[in-house]
C-alpha positions in Angstrom: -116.0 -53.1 -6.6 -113.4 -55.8 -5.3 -113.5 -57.2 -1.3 -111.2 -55.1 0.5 -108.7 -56.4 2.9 -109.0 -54.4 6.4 -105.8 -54.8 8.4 -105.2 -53.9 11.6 -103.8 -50.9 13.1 -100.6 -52.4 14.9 -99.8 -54.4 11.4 -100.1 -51.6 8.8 -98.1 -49.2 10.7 -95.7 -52.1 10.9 -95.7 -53.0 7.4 -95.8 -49.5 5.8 -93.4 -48.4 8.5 -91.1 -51.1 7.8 -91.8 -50.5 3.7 -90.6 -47.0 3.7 -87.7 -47.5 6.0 -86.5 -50.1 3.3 -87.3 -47.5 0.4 -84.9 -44.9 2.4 -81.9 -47.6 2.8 -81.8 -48.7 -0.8 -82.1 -45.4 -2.3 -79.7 -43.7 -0.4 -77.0 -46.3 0.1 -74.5 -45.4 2.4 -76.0 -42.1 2.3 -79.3 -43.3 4.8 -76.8 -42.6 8.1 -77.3 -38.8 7.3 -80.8 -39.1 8.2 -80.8 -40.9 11.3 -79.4 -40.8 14.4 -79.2 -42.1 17.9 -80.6 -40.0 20.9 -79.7 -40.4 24.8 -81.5 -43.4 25.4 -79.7 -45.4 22.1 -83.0 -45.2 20.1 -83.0 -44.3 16.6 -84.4 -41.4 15.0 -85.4 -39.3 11.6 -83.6 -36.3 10.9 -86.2 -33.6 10.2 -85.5 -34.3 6.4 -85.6 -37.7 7.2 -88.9 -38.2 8.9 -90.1 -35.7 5.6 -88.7 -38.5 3.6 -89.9 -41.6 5.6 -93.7 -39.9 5.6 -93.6 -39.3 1.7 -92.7 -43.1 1.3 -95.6 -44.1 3.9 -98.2 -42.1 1.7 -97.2 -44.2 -1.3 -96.9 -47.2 0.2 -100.4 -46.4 1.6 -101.5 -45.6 -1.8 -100.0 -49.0 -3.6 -101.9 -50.4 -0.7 -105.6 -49.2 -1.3 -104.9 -49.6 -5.4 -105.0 -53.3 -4.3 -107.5 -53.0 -1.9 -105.5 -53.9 1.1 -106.8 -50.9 4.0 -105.9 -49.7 7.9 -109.1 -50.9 9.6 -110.4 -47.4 10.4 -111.9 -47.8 6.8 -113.7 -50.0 7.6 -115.0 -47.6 10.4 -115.5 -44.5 8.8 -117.4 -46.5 5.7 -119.9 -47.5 8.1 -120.1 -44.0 9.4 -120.7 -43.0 5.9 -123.2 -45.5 4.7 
């Protein structure tokens, strides 16, 4: 089996967070706007649809990821749990 590359929390939500946001803007064009929007405090948001969206795209992301070897440190973690 190949080294895996642990990452750590802060950066993989980042990158796969960042990742799936992409994903949404390119495939729905000028259509993305539909599943956002801005609460009170000027912060965006997911629609309910959106968020379903955004999480589907994290999954794969997260997927493409471990196919490469490239994990969220709490694999690390529950390996040695395991071992």
């Amino acid at each position: 089996m190949s080294n895996k590359y642990y990452i750590d929390a802060s950066s993989f939500l980042e990158v796969t967070s960042e990742l799936a946001d992409y994903i949404m803007q390119e495939k729905l064009g000028d259509k993305y706007d539909k599943y956002v929007y801005q609460d009170e405090d000027e912060v965006y948001n997911y629609t309910k649809a959106g968020q379903d969206m955004f999480n589907n795209y994290v999954e794969v992301i997260e997927g493409y990821l471990h196919n490469v070897s490239i994990v969220h440190e709490d694999q690390k973690e529950n390996e040695n749990v395991n071992n």
